[in-house]
Residue frames relative to the residue before (quaternion, step in Angstrom):
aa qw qx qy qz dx dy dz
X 1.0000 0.0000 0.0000 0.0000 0.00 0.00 0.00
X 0.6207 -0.7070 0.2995 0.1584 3.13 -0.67 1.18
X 0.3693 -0.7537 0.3292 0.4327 3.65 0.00 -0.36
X 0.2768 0.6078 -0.4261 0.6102 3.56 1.24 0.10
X 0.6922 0.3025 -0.2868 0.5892 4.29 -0.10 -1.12
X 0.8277 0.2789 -0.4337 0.2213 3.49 -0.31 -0.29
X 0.4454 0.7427 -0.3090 0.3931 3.09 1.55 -0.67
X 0.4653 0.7323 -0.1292 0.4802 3.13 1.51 -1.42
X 0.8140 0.3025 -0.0718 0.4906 3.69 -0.26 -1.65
X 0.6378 0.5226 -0.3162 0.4692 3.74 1.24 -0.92
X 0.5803 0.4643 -0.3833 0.5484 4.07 1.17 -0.54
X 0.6867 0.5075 -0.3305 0.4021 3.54 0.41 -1.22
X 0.7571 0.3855 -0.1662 0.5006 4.08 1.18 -0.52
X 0.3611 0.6690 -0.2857 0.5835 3.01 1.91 0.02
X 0.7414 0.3570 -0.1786 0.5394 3.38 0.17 -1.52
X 0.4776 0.6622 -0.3958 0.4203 3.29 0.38 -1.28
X 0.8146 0.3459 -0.0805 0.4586 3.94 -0.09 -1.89
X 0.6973 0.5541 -0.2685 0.3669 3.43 0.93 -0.36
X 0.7340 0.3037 0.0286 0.6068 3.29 1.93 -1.35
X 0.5713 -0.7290 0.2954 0.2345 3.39 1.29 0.47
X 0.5212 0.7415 -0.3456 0.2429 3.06 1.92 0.48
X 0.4457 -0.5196 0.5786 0.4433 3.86 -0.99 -0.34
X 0.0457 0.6510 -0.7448 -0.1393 3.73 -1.60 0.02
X 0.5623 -0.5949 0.4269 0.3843 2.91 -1.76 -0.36
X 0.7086 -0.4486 0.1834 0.5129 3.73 -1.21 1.02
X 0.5137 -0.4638 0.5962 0.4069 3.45 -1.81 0.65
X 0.6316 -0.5568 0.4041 0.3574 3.17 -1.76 -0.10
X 0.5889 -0.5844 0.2917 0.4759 3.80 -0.29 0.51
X 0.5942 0.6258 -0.3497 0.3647 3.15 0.72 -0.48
X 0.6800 0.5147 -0.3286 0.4058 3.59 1.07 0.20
X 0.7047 0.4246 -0.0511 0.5662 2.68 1.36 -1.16
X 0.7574 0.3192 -0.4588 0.3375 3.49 0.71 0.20
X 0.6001 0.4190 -0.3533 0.5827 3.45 1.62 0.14
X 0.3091 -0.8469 0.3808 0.2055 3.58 -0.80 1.53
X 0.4498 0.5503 -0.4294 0.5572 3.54 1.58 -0.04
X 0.7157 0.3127 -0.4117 0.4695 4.14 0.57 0.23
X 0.6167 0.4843 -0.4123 0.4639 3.49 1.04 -0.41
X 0.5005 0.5225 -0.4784 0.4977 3.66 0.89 -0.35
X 0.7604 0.3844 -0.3520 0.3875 3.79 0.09 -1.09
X 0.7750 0.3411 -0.4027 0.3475 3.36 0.45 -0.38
X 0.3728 0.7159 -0.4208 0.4141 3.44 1.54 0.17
X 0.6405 0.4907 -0.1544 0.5702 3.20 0.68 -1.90
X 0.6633 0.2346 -0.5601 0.4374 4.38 0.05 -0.40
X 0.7171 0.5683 -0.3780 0.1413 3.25 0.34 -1.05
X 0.6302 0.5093 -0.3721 0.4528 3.57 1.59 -0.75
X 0.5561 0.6135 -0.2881 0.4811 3.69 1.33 -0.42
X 0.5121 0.4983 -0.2855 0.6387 3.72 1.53 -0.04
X 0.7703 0.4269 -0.1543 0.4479 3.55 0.71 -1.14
X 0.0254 0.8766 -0.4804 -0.0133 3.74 0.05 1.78
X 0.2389 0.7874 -0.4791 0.3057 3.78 0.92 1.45
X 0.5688 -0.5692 0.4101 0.4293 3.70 -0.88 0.17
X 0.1365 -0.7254 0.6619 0.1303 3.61 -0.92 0.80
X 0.2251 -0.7615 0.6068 -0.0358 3.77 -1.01 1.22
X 0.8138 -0.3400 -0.1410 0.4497 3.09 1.09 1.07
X 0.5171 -0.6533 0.4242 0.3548 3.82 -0.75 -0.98
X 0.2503 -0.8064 0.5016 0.1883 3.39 -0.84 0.80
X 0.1176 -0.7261 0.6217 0.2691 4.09 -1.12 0.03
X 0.1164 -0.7094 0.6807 0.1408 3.35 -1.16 1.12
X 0.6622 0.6850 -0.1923 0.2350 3.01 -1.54 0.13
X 0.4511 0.8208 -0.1842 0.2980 2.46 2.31 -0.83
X 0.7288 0.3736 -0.2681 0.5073 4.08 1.13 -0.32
X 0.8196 -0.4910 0.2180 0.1989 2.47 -1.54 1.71
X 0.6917 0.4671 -0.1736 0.5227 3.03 0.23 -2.14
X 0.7772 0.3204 -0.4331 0.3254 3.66 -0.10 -0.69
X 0.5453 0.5482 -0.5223 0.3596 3.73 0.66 -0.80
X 0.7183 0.4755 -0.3589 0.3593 3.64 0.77 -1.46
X 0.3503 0.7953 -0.3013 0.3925 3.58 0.76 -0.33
X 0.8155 0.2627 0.1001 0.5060 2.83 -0.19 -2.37
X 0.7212 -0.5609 0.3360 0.2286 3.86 1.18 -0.31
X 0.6615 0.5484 -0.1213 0.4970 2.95 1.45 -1.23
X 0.4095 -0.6950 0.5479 0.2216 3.45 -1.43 1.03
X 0.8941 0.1014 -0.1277 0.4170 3.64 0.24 -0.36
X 0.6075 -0.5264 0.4086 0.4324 3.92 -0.61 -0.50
X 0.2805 -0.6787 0.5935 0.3291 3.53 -0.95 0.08
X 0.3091 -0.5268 0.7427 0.2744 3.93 -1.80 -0.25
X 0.0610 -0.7111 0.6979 0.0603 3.02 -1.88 0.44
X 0.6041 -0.5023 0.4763 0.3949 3.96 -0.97 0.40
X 0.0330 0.7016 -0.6948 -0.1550 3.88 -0.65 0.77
X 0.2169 -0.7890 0.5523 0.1595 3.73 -1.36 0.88
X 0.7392 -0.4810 0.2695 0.3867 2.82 -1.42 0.67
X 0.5554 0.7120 -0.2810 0.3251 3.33 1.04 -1.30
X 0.8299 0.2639 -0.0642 0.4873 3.68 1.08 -0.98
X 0.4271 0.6308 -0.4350 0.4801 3.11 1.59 0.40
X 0.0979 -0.8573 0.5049 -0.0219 3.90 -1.04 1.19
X 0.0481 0.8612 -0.3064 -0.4026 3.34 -0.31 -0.36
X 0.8988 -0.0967 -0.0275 0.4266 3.51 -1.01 -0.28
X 0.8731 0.1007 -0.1809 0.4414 3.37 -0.74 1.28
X 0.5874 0.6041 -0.4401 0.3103 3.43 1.10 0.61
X 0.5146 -0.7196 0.3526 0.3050 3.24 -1.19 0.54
X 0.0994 -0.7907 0.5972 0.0913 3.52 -1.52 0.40
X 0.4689 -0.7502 0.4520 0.1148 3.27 -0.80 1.32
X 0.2748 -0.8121 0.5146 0.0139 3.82 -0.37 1.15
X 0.1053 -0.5942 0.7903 0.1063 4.01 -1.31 0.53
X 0.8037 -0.2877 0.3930 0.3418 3.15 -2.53 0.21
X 0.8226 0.3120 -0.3161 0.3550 3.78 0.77 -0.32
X 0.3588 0.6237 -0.5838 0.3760 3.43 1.04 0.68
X 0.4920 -0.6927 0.5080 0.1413 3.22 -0.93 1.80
X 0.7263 -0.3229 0.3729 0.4788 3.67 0.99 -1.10
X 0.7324 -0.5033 0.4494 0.0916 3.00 -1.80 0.34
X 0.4356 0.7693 -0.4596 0.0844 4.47 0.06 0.31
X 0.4942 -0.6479 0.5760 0.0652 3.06 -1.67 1.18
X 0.0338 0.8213 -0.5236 0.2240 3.44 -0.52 1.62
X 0.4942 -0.5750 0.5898 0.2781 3.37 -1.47 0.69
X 0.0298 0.6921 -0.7200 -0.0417 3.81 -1.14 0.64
X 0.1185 -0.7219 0.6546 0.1903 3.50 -1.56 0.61
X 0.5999 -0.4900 0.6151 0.1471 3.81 -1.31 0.40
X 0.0474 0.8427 -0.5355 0.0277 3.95 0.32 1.33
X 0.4608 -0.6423 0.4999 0.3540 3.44 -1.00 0.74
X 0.4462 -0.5576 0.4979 0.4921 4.29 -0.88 0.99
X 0.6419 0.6114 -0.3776 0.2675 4.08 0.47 -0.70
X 0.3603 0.7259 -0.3725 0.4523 3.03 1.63 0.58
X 0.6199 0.5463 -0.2361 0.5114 3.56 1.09 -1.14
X 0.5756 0.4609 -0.3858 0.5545 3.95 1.05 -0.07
X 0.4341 0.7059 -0.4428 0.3423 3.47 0.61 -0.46
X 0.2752 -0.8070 0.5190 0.0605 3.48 -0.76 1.50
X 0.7511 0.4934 0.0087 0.4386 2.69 1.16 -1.27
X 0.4021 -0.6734 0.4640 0.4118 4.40 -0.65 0.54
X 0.6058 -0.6719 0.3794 0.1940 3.48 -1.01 0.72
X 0.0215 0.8414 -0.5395 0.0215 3.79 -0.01 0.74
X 0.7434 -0.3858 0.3368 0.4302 3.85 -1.66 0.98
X 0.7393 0.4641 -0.3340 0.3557 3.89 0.69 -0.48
X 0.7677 0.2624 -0.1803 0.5561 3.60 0.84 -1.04
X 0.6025 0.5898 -0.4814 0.2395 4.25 0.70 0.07
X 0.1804 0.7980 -0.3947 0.4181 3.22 1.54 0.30
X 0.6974 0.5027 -0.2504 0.4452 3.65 0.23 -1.99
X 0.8291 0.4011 -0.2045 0.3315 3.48 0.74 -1.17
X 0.4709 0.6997 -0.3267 0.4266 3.30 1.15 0.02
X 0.1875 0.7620 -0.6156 -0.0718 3.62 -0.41 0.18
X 0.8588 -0.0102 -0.0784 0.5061 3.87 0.72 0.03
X 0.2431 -0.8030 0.5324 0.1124 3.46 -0.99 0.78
X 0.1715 0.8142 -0.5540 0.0286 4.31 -1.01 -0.14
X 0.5672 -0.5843 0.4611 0.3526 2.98 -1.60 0.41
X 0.0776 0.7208 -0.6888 0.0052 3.97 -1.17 0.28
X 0.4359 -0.6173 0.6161 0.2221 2.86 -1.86 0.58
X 0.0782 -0.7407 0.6435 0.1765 3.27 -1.68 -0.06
X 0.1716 -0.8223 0.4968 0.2181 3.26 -1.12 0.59
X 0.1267 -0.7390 0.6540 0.1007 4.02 -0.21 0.63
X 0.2928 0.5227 -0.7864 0.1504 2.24 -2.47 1.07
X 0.6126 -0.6501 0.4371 0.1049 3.22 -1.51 0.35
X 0.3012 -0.7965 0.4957 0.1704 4.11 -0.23 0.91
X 0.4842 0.5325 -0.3479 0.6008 3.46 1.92 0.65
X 0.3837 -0.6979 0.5410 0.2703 3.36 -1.32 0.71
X 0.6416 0.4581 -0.5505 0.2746 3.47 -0.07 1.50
X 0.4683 -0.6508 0.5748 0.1632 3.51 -0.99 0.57
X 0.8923 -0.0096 -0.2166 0.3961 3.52 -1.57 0.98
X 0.7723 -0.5318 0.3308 0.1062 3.36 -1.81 0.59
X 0.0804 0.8340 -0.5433 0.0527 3.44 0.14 0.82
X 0.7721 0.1760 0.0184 0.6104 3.59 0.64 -0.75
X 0.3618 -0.7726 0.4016 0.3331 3.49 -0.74 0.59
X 0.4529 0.6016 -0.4357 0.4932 3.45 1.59 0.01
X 0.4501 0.6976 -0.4447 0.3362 3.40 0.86 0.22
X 0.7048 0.3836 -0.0540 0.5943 3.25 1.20 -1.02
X 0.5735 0.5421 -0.3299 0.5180 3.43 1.26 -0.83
X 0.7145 0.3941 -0.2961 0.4964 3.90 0.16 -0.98
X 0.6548 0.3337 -0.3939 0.5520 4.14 0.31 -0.71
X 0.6274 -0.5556 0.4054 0.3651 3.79 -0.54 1.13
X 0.8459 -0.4063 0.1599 0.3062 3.19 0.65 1.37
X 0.2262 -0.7950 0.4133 0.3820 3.12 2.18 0.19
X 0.6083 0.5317 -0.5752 0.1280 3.37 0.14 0.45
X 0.4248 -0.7325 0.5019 0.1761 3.91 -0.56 1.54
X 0.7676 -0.2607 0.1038 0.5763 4.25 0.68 -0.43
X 0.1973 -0.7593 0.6038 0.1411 3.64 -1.63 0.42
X 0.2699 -0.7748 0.5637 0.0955 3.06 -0.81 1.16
X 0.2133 -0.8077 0.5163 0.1887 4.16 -0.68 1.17
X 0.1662 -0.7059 0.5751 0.3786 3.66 -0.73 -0.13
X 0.7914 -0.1750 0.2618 0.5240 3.27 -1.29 -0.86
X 0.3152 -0.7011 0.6229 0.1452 3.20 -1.22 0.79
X 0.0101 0.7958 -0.5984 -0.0919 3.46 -1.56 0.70
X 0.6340 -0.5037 0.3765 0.4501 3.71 -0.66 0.59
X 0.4404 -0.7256 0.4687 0.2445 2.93 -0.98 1.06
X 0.0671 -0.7893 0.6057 -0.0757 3.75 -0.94 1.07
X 0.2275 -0.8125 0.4067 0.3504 3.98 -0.22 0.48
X 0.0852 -0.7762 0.6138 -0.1161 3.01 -1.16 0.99
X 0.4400 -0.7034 0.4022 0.3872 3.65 -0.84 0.33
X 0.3798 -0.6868 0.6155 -0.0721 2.83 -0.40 2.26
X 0.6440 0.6199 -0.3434 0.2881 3.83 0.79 -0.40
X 0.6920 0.2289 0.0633 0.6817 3.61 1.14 -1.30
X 0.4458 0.6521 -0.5419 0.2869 3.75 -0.01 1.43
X 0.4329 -0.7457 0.4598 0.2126 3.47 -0.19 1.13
X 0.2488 -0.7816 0.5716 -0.0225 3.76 -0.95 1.26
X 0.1231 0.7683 -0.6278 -0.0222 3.72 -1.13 0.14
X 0.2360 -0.7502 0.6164 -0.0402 3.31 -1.50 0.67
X 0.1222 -0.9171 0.3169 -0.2087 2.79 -0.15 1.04
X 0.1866 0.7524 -0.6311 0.0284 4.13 -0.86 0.97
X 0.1898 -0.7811 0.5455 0.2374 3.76 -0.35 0.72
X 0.5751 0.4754 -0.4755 0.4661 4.14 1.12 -0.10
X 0.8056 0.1697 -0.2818 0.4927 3.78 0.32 -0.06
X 0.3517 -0.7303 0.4989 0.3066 4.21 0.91 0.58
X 0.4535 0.6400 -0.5299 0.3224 2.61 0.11 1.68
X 0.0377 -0.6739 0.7165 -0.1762 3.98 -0.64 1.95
X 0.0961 0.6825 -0.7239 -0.0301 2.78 -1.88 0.97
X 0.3656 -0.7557 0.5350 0.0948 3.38 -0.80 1.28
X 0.0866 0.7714 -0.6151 0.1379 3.45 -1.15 1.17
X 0.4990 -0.6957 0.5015 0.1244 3.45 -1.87 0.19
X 0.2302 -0.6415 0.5863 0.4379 3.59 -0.24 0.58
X 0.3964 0.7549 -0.4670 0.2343 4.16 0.16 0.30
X 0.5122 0.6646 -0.1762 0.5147 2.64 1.84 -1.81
X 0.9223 0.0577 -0.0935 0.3706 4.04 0.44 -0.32
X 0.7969 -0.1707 -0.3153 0.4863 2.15 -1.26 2.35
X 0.6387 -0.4710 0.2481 0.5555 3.80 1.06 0.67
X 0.7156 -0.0147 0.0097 0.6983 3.53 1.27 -1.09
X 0.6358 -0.3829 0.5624 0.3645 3.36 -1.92 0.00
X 0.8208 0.4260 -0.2852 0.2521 2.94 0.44 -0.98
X 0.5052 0.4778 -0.4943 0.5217 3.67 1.45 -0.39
X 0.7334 0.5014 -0.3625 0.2817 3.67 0.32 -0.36
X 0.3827 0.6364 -0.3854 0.5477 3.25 1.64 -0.02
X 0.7394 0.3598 -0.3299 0.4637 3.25 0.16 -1.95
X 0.4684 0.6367 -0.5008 0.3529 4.27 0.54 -0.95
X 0.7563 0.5106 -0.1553 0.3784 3.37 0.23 -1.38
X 0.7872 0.1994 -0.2069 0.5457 3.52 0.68 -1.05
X 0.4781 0.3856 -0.5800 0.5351 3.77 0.78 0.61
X 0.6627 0.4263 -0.5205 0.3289 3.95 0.08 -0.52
X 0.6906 0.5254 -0.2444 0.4328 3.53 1.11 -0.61
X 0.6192 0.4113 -0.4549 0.4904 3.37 1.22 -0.06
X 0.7035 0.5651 -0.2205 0.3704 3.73 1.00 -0.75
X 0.6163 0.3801 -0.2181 0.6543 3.45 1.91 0.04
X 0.3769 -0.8340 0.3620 0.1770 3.32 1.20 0.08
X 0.1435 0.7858 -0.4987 0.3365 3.46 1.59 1.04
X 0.0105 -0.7315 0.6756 -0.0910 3.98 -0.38 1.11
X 0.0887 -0.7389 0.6595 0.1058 3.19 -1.83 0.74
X 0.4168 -0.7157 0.4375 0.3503 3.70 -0.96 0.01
X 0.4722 0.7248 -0.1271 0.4853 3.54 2.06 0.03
X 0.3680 -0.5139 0.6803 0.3710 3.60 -0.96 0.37
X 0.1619 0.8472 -0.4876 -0.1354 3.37 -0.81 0.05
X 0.6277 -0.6120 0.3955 0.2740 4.35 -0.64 -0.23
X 0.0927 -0.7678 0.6338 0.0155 3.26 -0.67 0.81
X 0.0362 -0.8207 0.5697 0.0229 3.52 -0.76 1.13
X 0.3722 -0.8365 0.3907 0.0948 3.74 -0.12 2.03
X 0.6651 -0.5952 0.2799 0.3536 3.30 0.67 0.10
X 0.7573 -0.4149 0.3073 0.3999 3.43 -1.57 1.00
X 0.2495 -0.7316 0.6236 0.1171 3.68 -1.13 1.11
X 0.7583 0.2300 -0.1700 0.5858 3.99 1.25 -0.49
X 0.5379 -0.6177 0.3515 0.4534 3.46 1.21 0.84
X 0.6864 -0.3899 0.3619 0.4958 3.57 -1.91 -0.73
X 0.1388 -0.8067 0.5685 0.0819 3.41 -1.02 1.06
X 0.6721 -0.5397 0.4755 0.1760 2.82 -0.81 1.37
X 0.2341 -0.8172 0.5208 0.0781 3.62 -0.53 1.45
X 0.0313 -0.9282 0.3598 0.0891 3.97 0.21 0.70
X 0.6628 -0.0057 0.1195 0.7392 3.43 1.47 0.02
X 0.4168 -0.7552 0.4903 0.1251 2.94 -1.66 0.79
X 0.2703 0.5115 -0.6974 0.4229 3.95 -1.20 0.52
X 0.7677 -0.4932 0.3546 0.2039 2.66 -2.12 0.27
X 0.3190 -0.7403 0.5511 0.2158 3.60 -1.20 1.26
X 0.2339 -0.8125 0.5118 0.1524 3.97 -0.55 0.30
X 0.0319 0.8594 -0.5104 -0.0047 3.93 0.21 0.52
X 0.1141 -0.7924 0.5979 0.0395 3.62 -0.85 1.59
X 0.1137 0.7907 -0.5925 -0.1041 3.54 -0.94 0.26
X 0.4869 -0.6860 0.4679 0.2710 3.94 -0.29 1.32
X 0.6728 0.4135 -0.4133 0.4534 2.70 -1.18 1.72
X 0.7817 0.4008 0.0318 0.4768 2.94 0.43 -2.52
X 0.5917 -0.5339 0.4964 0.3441 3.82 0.38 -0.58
X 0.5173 -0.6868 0.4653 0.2103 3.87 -1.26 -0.78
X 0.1157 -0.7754 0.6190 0.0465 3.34 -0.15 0.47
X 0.0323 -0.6721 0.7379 0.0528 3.89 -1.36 0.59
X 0.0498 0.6934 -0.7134 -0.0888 3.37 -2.01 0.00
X 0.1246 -0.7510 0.6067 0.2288 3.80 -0.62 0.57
X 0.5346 -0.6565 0.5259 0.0820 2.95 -1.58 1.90
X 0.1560 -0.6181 0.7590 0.1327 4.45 -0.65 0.53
């Protein structure tokens, strides 16, 4: 595909994210190779001149990469624009994929000086707070479930809005083996999970992210967030009112879904 055609599909998903519209699906070809769904990810956030308040990793569980084929996870730009905080609402269509409960940390901007790739010993320094948040995903394309992980990778990471809770200074703990729940009591609906469930730990998925950003040279001028991925996978959104997400340790975060 020429470059003129992508340039093409990248405005049309551009606009789309900018004006809250739907289009019709990209062409598979983006989305079923992840080394094209990255590029058109990457033009489109280069098109997109809004504050970004940090970065998200999708992809982050095992089982699914093996699944879907794929050896590692992908990042995506998270903007300011969709960034909420605790207890606000967010209005859903037929293509919201769903509903996940994640670990976010709070990165010092003195990160972007960093010479050097980031390793389980020195990512500590950069941390200065950690919490629980939601995310909602979906897609500004009329189609529905997951065939390719560039599916999610190429729509700015399908992620539609994040909700933060309270924040607490970051202190280590075993972030690995904490028990998680989600949660609507107007449609009985709980789903139990593990922060285990991603990338084995939050934290390799942290470090994933800020090595992918030192190695693409992506700089901010901003403390900014990294959100490590879903701990009870995509949940299935069954009715609206308010979701409630717990993760031991970290606290709760809620948001009520319209």
């Amino acid at each position: 595909m020429n470059k003129k055609k992508i340039n093409y599909f990248a405005n049309k998903l551009v606009n789309a994210f900018l004006k809250g519209k739907i289009i019709s699906p990209l062409p598979v070809y983006f989305t079923k190779n992840i080394s094209r769904a990255n590029k058109i990810r990457n033009l489109c956030e280069s098109k997109i001149k809004k504050p970004i308040v940090g970065f998200k990793a999708g992809g982050t569980a095992i089982p699914v990469l093996k699944k879907l084929k794929e050896k590692e996870p992908f990042y995506a730009a998270v903007y300011k624009r969709n960034f909420l905080k605790n207890n606000k609402t967010v209005k859903i269509n037929r293509y919201t994929l769903g509903i996940e409960l994640e670990v976010c940390y709070l990165i010092k901007k003195e990160f972007f000086n960093l010479k050097k790739y980031i390793t389980r010993k020195n990512i500590g320094k950069y941390i200065t707070h950690m919490a629980p948040c939601i995310e909602v995903v979906g897609y500004r394309q009329r189609k529905k479930g997951i065939k390719y992980l560039g599916d999610l990778c190429s729509d700015f990471g399908a992620n539609v809005k994040f909700i933060i809770g309270a924040k607490k200074k970051f202190k280590k703990i075993n972030i690995s083996n904490l028990k998680t729940n989600i949660s609507n009591k107007k449609v009985s609906q709980s789903i139990n999970g593990n922060t285990n469930t991603v990338f084995i730990n939050p934290i390799n998925s942290l470090k994933f992210v800020l090595n992918k950003l030192i190695k693409e040279k992506i700089k901010l001028n901003n403390n900014f967030y990294v959100f490590t991925g879903s701990t009870v996978g995509v949940v299935p959104i069954l009715g609206k009112g308010t979701y409630l997400g717990k993760i031991e340790k970290l606290g709760s975060v809620k948001t009520k879904i319209i």
